[in-house]
C-alpha positions in Angstrom: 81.9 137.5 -70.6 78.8 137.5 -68.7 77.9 139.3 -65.6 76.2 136.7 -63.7 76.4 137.5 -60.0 77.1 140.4 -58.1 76.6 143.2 -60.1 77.7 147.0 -58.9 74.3 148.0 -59.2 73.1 145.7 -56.2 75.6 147.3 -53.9 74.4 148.2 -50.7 75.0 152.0 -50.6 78.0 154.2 -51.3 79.9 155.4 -48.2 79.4 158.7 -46.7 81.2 161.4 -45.3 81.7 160.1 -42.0 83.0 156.8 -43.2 85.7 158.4 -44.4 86.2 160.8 -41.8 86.8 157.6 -39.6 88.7 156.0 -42.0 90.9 159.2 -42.2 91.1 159.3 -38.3 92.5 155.5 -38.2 95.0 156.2 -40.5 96.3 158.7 -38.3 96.3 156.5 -35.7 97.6 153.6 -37.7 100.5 155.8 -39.2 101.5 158.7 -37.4 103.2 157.3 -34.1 106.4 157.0 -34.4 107.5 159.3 -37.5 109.3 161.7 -35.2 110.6 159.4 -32.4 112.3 157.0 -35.1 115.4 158.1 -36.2 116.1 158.0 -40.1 117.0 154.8 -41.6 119.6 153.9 -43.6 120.3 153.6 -46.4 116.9 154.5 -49.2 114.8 156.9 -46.7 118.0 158.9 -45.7 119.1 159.0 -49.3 116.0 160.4 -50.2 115.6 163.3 -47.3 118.7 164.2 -47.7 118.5 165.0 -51.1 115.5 166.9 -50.6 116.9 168.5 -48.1 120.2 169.8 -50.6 116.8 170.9 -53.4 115.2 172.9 -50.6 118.7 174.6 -49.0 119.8 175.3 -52.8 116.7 176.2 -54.3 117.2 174.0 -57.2 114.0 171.9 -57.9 114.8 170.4 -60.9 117.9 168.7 -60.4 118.4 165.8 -57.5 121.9 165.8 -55.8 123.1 163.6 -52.8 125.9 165.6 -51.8 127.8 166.2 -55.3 126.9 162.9 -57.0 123.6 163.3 -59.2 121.2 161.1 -57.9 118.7 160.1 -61.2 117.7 156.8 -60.0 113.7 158.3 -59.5 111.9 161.2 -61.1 111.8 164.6 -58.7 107.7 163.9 -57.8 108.5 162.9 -53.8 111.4 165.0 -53.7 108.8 167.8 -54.3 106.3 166.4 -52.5 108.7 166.4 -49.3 110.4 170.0 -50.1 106.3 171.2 -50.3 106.4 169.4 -46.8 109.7 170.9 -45.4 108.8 174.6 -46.4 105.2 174.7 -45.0 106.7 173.9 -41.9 108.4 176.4 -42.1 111.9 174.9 -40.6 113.9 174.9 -44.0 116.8 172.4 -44.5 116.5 172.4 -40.6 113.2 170.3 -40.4 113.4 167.2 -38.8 112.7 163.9 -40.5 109.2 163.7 -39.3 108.5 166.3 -41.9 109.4 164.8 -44.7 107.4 161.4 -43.3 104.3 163.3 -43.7 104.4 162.8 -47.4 104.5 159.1 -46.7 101.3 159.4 -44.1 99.1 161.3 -46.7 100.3 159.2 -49.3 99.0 155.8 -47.4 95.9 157.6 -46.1 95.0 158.5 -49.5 95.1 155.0 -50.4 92.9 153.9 -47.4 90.2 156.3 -48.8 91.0 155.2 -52.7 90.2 151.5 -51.8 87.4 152.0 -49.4 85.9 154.4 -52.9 86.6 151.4 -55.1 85.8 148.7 -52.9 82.3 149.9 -51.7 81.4 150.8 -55.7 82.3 147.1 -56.6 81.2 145.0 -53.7 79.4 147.2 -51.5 79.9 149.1 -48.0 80.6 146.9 -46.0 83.4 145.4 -48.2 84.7 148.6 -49.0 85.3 149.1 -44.9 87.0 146.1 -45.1 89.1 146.6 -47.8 90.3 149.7 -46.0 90.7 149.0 -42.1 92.6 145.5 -44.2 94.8 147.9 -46.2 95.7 150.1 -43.1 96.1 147.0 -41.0 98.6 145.0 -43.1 102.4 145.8 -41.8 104.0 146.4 -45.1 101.5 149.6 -45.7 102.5 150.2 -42.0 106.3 150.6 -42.4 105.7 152.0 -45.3 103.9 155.0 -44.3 106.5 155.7 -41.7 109.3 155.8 -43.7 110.2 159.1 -46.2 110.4 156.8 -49.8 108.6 157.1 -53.0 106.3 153.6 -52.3 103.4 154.9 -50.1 103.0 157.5 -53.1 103.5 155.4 -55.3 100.7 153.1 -54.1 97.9 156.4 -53.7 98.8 157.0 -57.4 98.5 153.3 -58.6 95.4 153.1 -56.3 93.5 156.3 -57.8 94.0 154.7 -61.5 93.4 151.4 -61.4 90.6 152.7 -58.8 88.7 154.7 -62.1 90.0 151.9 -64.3 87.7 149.9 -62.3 84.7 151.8 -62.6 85.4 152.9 -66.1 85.1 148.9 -66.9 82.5 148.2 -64.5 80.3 150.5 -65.3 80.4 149.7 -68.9 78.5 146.6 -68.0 75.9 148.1 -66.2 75.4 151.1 -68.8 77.1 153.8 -66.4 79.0 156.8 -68.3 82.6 157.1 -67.6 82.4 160.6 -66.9 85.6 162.2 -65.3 86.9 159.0 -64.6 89.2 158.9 -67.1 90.9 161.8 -66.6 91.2 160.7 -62.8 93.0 157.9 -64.6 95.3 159.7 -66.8 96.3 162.1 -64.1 96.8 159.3 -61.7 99.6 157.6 -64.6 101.9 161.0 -64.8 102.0 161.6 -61.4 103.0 157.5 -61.0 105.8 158.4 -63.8 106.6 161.4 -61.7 106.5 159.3 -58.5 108.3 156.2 -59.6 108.7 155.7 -63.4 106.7 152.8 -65.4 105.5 151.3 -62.4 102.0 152.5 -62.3 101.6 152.2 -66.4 102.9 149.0 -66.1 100.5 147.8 -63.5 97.7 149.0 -65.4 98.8 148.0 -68.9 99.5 144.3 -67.3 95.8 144.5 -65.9 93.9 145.9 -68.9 95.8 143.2 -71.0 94.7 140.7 -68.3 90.9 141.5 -68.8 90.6 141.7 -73.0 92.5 138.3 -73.0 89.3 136.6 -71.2 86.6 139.1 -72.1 86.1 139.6 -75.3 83.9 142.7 -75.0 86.3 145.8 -75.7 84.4 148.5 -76.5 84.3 149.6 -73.0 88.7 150.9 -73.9 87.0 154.0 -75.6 85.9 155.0 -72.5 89.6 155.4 -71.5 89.5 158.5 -74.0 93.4 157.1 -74.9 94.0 159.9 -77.0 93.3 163.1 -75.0 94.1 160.8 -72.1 98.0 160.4 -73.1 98.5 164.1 -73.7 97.4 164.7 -70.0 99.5 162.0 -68.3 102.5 163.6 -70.9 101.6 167.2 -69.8 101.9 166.0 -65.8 105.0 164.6 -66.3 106.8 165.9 -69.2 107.9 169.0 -68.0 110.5 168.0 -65.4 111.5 165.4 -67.7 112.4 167.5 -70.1 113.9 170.4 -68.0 115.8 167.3 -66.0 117.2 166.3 -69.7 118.1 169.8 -70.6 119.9 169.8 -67.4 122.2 167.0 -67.6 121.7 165.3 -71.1 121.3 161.6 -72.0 122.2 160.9 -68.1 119.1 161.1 -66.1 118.1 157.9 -68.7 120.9 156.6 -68.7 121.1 156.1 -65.0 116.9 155.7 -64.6 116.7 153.4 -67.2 119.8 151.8 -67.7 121.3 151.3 -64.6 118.2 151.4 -61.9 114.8 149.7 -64.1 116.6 147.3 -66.9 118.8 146.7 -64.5 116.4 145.4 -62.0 114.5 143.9 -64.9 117.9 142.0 -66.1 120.1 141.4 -63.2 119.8 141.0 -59.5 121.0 144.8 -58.4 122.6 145.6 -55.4 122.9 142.4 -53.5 119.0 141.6 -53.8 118.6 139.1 -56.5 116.8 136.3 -55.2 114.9 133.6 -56.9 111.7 132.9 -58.2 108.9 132.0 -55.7 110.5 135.3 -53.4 107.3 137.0 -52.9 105.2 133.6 -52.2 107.4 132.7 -49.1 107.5 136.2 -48.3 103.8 136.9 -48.3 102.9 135.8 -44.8 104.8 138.4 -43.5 104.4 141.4 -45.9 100.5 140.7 -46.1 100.6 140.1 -42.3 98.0 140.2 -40.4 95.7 139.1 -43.5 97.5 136.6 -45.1 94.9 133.9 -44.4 91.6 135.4 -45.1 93.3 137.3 -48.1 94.6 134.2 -49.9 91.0 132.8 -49.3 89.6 135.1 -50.6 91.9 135.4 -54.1 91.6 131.3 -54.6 87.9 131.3 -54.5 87.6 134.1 -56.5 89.9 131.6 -59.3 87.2 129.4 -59.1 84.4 132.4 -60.0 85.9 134.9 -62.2 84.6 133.5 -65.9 81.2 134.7 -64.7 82.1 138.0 -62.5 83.6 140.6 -64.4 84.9 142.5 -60.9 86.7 139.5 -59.9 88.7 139.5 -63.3 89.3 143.3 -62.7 91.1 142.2 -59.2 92.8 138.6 -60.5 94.0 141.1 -63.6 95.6 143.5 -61.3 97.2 141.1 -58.9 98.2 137.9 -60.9 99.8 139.6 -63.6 101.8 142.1 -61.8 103.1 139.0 -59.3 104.6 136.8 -62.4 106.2 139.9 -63.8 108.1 141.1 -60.5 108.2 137.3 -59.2 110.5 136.8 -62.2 112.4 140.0 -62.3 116.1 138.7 -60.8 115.7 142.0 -58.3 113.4 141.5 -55.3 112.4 143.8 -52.4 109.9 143.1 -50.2 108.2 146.6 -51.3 107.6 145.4 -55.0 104.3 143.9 -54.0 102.5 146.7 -52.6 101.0 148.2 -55.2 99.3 144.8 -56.3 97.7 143.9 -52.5 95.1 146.2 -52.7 93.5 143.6 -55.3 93.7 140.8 -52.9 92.2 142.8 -50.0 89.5 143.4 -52.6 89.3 140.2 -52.9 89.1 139.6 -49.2 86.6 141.6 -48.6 84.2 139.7 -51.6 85.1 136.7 -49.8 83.7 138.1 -46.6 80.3 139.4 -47.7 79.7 137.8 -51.3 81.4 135.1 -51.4 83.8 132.8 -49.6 87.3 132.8 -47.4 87.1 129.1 -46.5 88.5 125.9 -47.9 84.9 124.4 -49.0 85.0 124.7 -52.7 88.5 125.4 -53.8 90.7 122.8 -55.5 92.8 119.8 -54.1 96.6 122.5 -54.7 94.8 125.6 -53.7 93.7 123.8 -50.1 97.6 122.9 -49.5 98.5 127.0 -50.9 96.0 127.7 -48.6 97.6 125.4 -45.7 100.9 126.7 -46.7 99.4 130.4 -46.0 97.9 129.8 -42.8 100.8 127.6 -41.2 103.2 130.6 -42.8 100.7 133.4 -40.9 101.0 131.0 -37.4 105.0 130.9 -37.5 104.8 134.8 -38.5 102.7 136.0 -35.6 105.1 134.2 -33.2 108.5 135.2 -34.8 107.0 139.0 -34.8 105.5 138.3 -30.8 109.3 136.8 -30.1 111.4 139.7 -31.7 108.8 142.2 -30.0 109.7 140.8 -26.2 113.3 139.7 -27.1 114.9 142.6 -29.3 115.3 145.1 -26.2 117.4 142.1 -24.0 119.0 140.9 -27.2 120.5 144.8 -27.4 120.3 146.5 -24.3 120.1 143.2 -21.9 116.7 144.6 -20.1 113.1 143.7 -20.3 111.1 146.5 -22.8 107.3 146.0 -20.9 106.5 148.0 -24.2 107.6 145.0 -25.9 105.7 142.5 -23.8 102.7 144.9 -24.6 103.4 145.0 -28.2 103.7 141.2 -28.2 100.7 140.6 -26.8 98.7 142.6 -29.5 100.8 140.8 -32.4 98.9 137.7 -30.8 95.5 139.3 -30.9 95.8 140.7 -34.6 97.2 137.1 -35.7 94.5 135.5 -34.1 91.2 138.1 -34.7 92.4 137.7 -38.2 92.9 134.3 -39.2 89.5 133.3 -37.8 90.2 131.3 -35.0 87.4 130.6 -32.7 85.6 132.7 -31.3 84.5 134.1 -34.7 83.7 137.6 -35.3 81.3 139.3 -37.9 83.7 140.0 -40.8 83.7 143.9 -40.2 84.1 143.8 -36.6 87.1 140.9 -36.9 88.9 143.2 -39.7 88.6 146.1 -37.5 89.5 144.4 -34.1 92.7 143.2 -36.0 93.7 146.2 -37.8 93.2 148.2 -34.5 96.0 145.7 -32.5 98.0 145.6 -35.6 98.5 149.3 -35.8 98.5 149.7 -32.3 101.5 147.1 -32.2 103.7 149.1 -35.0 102.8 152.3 -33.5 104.7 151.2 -29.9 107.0 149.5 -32.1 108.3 152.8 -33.7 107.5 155.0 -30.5 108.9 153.0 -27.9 110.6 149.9 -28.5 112.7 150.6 -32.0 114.1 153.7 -31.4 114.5 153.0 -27.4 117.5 150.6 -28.9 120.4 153.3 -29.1 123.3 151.7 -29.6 121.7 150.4 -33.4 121.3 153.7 -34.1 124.8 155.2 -34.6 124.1 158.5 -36.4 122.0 160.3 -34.4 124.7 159.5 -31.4 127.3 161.3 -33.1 125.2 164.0 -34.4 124.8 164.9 -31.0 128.7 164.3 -29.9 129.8 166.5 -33.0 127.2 169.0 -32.4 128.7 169.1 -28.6 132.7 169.2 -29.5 133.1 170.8 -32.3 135.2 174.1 -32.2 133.8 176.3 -34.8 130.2 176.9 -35.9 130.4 175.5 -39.4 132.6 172.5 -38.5 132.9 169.9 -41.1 132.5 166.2 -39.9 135.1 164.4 -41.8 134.0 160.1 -41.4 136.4 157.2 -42.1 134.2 153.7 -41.5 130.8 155.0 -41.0 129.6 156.0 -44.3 125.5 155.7 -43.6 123.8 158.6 -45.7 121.7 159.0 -42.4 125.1 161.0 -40.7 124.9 163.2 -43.6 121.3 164.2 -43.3 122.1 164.7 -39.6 125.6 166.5 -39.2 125.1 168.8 -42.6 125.2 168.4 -46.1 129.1 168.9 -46.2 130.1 165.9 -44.1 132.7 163.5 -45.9 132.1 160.2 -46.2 135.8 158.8 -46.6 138.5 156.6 -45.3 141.7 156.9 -42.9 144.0 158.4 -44.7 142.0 161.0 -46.5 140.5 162.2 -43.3 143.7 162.5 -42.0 144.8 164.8 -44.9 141.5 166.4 -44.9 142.3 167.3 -41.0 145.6 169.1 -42.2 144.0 171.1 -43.9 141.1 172.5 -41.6 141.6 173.1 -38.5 138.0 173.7 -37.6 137.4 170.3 -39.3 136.6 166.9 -36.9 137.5 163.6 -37.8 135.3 160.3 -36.9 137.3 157.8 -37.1 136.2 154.1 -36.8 138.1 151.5 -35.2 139.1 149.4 -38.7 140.1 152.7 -40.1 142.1 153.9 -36.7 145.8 152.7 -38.3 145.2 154.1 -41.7 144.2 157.0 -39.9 147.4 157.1 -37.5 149.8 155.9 -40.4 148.6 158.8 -42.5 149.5 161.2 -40.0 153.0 162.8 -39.8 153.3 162.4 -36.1 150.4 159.8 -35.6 147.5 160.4 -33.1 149.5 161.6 -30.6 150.2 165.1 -32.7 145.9 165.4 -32.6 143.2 165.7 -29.9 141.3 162.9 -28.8 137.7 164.8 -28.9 135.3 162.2 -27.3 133.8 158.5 -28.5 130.7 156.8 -29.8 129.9 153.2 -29.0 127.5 150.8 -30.8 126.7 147.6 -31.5 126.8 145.8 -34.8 123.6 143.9 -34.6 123.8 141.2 -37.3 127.1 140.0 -35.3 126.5 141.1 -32.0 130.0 143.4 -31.6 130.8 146.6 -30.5 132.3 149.4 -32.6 133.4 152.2 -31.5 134.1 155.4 -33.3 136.3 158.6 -32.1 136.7 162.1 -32.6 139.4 163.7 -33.5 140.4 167.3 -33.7 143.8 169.5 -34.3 146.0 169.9 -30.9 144.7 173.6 -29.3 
């Protein structure tokens, strides 16, 4: 292959410090509202906080419990990212969920400042500002960051090495040494294992393959150093894995490999099999508010990338990944992420290189890229709609926080598909990150977490803490079995049904029962004189949103 146009040499300056310092600032603005006003969500984020929370209040680091059930699904990298988190702050098991959500905002910011590195060495400054107000803008990044899992993480770490993979390849054509960037690259892989498994190999395996299939100049793979390379990713991540097999045998493997990855890779898991094609009607949303000049961008660069070796790179990272995880039978919105950072890449080429329009693309990618922008119209007004009618829909009152955040989904969907009046590309990316974030940041602050009767665990948190008779009460829950309650009430609530909390009541008489209202005559049947031998300690109410009841759970106690 041939470097025709566009070579990293003709960029137009590296950023500086106070790019980044911006950059930095926006991502605190983009990501940090609402991480202490939104209450943990079930079921991943609480499953993960709370067994960090059970690591930091037992001191064991090595192996990951929720409650007594080993929980080997992911390697211990964010559970000790978020127990670093929990004991700088100095609260102990005690600190709130906003803690362990900072892991999640450094995580995403670090991958604002990865792609603005990348895309600046490949395409210039400008495009590397694009690339990264586009990255913070998009609203899967944005719940993302907010929420206490492994895939903002995940995403730094896959950013960092296929970041240095870049330039490792890049500057082979233009004579540059590789320098440190391939240990960059090789630490970046075993803290992805430690982080998430064979995600971030995979990616980069998929992409590497990608780019020696159509250029036939390989020599530039020695500058990966593969074999001091492999020792370092080994030495980052083999020591917990090894401890973590000493500890429990064949099991953490077994239920890592086995029965989480080959299991996603073989069978739809956990109710989210869905069909080829998943992720292409999906992507208006996920890639939201950028779908449009993003999909531009990626389709002209199909047309381009036999003679532009930094279009490969991107087209390697994005298409390859998208087959694989489009035909895995297990799909989660989430999947994606680690791949868009190419397409924003792409984006931002389009913008100052090359093009985001229709002009020169073929007759099927004009109707994709129809599809995309009719997809990115009915997204902005489904998210405007849900923004102004969620709050009535729940509570039955206007949310003016909701109007407000409805109006700036409008503005973001409309600055960024290019709609007349048309803004320098810089200025458009930035005016519709700015409303995007601003949008999810009132979402999460005001609107979400303003709808209590969704959010069921926090309510009887508080109502346990108030009633119950001893100090180190044990919630006992028939019905409500959201890992969220755990996290919340203490490590030793019981997740269980009627008639075992009713014997579990016998036998404790500091002990409270919750008791929902499917479970209230298993409850009653199971005790020797019925209700009426207990205490009737107080009530929650909810509503069940996908059907629009009530429920209602009480508190129980022993007669006093």
């Amino acid at each position: 292959m041939t470097h025709v146009t566009g070579t990293v040499s003709s960029r137009n300056g590296r950023l500086s410090a106070l790019h980044y310092l911006v950059l930095v600032l926006f991502c605190l603005f983009a990501f940090v509202p609402g991480i202490a006003s939104l209450p943990p969500t079930d079921r991943d984020e609480s499953r993960f906080v709370q067994s960090t929370k059970q690591m930091v209040e037992s001191g064991d680091f090595v192996d990951i419990r929720l409650q007594d059930v080993p929980r080997y699904k992911k390697p211990a990298g964010i559970y000790w990212l978020q127990s670093a988190a929990v004991l700088v702050s100095g609260k102990g098991a005690d600190a709130p969920v906003w803690v362990y959500r900072t892991v999640s905002v450094a995580g995403a910011t670090l991958a604002v400042l990865a792609i603005a590195w990348l895309g600046s060495f490949m395409f210039g400054r400008t495009a590397g500002l694009i690339a990264a107000f586009g990255l913070a803008g998009i609203v899967m990044l944005a719940f993302e960051a907010r929420i206490a899992k492994t895939d903002a993480t995940l995403l730094a770490t896959a950013l960092l090495a296929q970041a240095a993979l870049a330039r490792v390849y890049l500057g082979r054509k233009e004579g540059l040494p590789p320098g440190w960037l391939p240990w960059l690259f090789w630490i970046a892989q075993g803290a992805g294992i430690l982080v998430k498994g064979p995600v971030v190999p995979a990616i980069s395996a998929l992409t590497v393959a990608a780019i020696t299939f159509f250029d036939k100049d390989r020599k530039w793979l020695r500058g990966l150093r593969a074999g001091p390379g492999v020792l370092i990713a080994i030495l980052v991540a083999a020591p917990w894995l090894g401890l973590i097999t000493w500890r429990s045998g064949a099991e953490f493997w077994q239920e890592s490999l086995g029965r989480d990855f080959l299991a996603k890779v073989g069978s739809g898991q956990e109710s989210h099999g869905f069909p080829p094609g998943y992720y292409v009607l999906l992507f208006s949303l996920t890639f939201w508010p950028f779908a449009v000049p993003a999909i531009g961008g990626g389709l002209n660069a199909l047309n381009r990338f036999r003679t532009d070796p930094r279009l490969l790179f991107c087209l390697g990272w994005y298409l390859p990944y998208w087959l694989v995880v489009e035909l895995m039978p297990t799909k989660l919105p989430h999947y994606m992420l680690p791949a868009y950072p190419a397409l924003l890449l792409l984006m931002a080429w389009g913008f100052t290189e090359g093009d985001t329009s229709t002009a020169g693309m073929r007759r099927w990618q004009v109707w994709l890229y129809r599809a995309t922008a009719f997809g990115a119209v009915l997204v902005t007004v489904l998210l405007a709609a849900i923004a102004v009618g969620v709050t009535p829909y729940i509570l039955g009152t206007i949310s003016w926080w909701g109007v407000l955040a409805a109006a700036l989904i409008l503005l973001a969907g409309w600055t960024a598909s290019g709609i007349r009046p048309a803004f320098p590309p810089l200025q458009r990316i930035v005016v519709a990150s700015v409303s995007a974030a601003a949008t999810m940041g009132i979402l999460a602050t005001f609107v979400v977490p303003g709808l209590a009767p969704v959010w069921l665990s926090p309510q009887i948190a508080r109502e346990f803490a108030a009633i119950k008779p001893c100090p180190e009460s044990r919630l006992i829950s028939a019905g409500y079995h959201e890992p969220s309650l755990v996290f919340l009430a203490g490590t030793n609530t019981l997740l269980t049904d009627g008639a075992t909390a009713a014997a579990e009541l016998g036998k404790d008489a500091c002990a409270v029962a919750l008791i929902s209202d499917d479970q209230l005559e298993a409850f009653d049947g199971s005790l020797a004189e019925g209700v009426s031998s207990i205490e009737e300690l107080g009530r929650v109410t909810g509503v069940n949103y996908s059907k629009g009841t009530e429920r209602v759970l009480t508190f129980f106690g022993q007669a006093r």
